[in-house]
C-alpha positions as CSV (number, residue, x, y, z in Angstrom):
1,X,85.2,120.4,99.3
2,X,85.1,120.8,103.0
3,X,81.2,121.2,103.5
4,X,80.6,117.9,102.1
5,X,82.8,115.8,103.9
6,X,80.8,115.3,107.0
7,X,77.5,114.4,105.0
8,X,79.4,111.7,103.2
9,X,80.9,110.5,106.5
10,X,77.7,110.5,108.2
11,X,76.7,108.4,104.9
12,X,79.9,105.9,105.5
13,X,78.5,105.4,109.2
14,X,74.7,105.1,108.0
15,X,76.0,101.9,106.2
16,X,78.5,100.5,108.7
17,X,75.7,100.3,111.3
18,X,78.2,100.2,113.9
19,X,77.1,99.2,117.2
20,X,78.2,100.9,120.7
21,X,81.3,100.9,122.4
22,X,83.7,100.1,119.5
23,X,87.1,101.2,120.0
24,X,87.9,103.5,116.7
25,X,90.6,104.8,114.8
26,X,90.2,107.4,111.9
27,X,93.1,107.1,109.6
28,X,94.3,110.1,108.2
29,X,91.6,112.2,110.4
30,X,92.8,115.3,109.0
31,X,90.2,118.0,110.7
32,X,88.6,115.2,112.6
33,X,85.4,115.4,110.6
34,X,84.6,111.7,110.7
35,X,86.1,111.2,114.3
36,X,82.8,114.0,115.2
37,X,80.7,111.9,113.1
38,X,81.9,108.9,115.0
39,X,81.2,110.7,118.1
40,X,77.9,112.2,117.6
41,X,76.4,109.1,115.8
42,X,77.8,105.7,117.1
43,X,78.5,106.2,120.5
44,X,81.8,104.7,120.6
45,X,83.7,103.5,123.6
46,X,86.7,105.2,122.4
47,X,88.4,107.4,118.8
48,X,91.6,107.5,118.1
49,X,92.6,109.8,115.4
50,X,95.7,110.1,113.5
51,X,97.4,112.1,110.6
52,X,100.5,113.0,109.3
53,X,99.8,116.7,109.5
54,X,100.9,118.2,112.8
55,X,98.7,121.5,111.8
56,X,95.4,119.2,111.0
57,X,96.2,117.4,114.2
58,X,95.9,120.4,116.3
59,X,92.9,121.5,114.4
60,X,91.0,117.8,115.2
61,X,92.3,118.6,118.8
62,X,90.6,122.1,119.3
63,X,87.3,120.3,117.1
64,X,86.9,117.3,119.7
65,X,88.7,118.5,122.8
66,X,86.9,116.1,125.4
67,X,88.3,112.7,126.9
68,X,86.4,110.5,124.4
69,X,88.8,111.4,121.2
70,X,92.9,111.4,121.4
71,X,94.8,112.7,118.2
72,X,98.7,112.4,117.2
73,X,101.0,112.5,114.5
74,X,101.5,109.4,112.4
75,X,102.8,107.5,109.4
76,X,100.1,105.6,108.1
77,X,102.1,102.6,107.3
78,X,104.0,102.1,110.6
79,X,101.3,102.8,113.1
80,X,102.6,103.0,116.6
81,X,99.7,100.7,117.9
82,X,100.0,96.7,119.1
83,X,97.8,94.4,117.0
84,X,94.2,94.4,117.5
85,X,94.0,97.4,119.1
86,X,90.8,98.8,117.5
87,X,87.7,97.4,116.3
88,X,87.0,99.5,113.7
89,X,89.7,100.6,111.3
90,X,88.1,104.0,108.9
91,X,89.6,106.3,106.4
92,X,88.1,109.3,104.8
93,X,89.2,110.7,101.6
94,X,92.5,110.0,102.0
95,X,93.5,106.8,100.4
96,X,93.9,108.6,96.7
97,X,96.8,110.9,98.2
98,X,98.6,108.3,100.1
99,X,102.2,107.2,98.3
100,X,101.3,103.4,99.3
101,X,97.2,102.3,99.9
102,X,98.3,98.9,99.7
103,X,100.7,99.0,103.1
104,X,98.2,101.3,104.3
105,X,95.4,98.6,104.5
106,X,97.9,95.9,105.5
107,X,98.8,98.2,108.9
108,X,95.2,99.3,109.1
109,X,94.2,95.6,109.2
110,X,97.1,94.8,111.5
111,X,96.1,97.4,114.1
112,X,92.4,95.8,113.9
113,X,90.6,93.2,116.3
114,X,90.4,89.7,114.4
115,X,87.0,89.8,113.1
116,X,86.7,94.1,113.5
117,X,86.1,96.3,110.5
118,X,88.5,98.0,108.2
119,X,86.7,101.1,105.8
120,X,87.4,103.9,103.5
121,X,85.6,106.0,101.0
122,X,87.2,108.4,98.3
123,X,85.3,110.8,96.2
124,X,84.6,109.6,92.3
125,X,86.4,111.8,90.6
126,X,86.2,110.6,87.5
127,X,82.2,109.8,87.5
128,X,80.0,112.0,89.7
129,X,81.5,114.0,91.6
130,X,79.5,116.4,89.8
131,X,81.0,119.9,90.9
132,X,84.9,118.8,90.2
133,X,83.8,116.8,87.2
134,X,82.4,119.9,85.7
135,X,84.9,121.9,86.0
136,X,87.8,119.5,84.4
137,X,85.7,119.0,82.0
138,X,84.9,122.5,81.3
139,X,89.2,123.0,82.0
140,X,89.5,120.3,79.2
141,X,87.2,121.8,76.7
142,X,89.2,125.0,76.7
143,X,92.7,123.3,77.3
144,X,93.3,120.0,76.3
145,X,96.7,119.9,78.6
146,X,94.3,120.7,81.8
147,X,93.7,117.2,81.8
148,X,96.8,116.1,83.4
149,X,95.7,117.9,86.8
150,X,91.9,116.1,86.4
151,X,91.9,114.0,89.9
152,X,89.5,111.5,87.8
153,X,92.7,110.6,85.8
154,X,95.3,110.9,88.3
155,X,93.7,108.8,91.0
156,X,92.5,105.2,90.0
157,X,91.2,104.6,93.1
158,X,88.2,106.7,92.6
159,X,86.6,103.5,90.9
160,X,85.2,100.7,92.5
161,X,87.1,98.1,90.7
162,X,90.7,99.2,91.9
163,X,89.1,100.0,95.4
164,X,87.7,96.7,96.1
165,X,91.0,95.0,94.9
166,X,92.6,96.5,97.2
167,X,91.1,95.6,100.4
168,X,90.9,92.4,99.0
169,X,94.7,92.0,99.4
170,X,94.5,92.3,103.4
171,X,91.0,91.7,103.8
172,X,88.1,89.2,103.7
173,X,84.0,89.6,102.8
174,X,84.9,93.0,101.2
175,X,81.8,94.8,99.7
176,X,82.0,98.1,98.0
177,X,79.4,100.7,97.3
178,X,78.3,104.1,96.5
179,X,77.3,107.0,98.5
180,X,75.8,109.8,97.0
181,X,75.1,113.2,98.7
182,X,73.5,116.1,97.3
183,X,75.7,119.1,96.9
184,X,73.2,122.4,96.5
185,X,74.9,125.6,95.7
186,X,72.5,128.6,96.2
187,X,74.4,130.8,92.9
188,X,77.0,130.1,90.6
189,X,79.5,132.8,92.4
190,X,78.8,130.1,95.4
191,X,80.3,127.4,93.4
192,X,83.2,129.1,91.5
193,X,84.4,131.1,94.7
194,X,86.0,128.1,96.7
195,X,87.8,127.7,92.9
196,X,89.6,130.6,93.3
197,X,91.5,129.6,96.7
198,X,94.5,128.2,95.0
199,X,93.9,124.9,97.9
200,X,93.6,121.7,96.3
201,X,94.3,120.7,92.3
202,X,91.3,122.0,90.9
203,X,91.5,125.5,92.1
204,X,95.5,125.7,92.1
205,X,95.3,124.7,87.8
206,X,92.7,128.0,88.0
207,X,94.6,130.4,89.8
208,X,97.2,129.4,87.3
209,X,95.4,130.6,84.7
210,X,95.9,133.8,83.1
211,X,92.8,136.5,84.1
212,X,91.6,136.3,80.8
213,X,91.7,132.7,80.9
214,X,90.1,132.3,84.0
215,X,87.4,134.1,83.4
216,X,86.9,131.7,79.6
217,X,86.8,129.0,82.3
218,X,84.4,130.4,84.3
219,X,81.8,131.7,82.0
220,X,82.2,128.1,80.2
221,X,81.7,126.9,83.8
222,X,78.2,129.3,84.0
223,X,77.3,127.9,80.3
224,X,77.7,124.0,81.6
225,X,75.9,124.2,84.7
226,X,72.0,122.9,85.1
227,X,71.2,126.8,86.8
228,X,67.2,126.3,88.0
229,X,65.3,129.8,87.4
230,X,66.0,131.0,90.7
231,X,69.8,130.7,90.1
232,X,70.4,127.6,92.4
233,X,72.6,124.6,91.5
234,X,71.5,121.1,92.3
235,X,74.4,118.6,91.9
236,X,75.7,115.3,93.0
237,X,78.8,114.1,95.1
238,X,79.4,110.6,94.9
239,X,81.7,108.8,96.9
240,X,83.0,105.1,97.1
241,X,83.8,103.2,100.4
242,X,84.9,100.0,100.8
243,X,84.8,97.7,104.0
244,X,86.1,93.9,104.4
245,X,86.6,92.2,107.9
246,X,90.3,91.2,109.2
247,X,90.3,87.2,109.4
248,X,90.4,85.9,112.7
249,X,93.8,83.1,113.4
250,X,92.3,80.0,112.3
251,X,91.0,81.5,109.1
């Protein structure tokens, strides 16, 4: 999953359209893929990036050592900033593993400038997010109890609906929309390989699996996938973001 996420953030940013100089914070910055993205592509005046991982903190640290980026430990719903202290609020893939979005948004809009912009994307699990949606469905085919591990039914979410009524509880002029990214794998071992690293929901249910099993899953995997003659695999990776604007005082 990791090679996609800074093509999707670089998406997020592509429809922001931020302008220069914004003071940012990356909630939930795990590896500090987007706080890069911020960096490289926005010019920012400042990016402030938090998590509560102390082991993906370090790793954003050693990513974006410079003076432009600071990094620390912290609960997403009791940030340890004043109010207004950012201008643009943005999480990515994160809000589907958090125990409580909604609180989440309410500090993210706390901690933003009146009038500044809160976003987040999450994968679509449950529509195209082609190579995970594959393979649960594949999972399912073969065992019906598989399901309960499928993302697309564990996180709601990963729709738009549930997305945009959430940032509609904290948040004004809130738009929501797709962004698609293609995901190219140049053979089919290059897409079941990162399966078999037991990291994530997807490839922990098939390292469960008996060998026998596994290897059902993966030749009904091989069967399912749209191979082109020279063995590549062309699929899609959709994400959904949301953004909405934190009302100024008077509003």
């Amino acid at each position: 999953m990791g090679r996609w996420s800074r093509p999707v953030a670089a998406a997020l940013l592509g429809w922001l359209a931020p302008g220069p100089g914004l003071r940012w914070l990356d909630l939930g910055c795990g590896t500090g893929t987007l706080s890069e993205s911020v960096q490289q592509a926005t010019g920012p005046g400042s990016v402030t990036g938090v998590d509560r991982s102390p082991e993906f903190v370090a790793f954003a640290r050693r990513r974006l050592p410079g003076p432009g980026a600071q990094f620390g430990v912290a609960d997403a719903t009791a940030l340890p900033f004043r109010d207004g202290s950012f201008d643009v609020v943005a999480s990515g893939l994160v809000l589907n593993f958090l125990p409580d979005p909604a609180r989440t948004l309410a500090e993210a809009a706390r901690v933003t400038v009146p009038g500044g912009t809160v976003a987040a994307y999450v994968w679509d699990y449950a529509g195209r997010m082609q190579l995970i949606r594959q393979f649960w469905d594949a999972a399912a085919e073969l065992d019906p109890a598989a399901q309960q591990g499928d993302q697309g039914e564990r996180f709601p979410l990963c729709r738009p609906e549930p997305l945009a009524a959430l940032f509609r509880i904290a948040l004004a002029g809130v738009q929501v929309r797709e962004l698609e990214i293609p995901t190219r794998f140049a053979s089919f071992d290059d897409y079941w390989e990162p399966f078999l690293g037991a990291q994530g929901p997807a490839p922990a249910y098939a390292m469960s699996l008996p060998e026998r099993d596994r290897e059902r899953l993966r030749e009904r995997l091989r069967a399912r996938l749209p191979a082109a003659p020279d063995g590549t695999i062309a699929l899609v990776a959709r994400a959904w973001a949301a953004r909405g604007t934190v009302l100024r005082a008077a509003e």
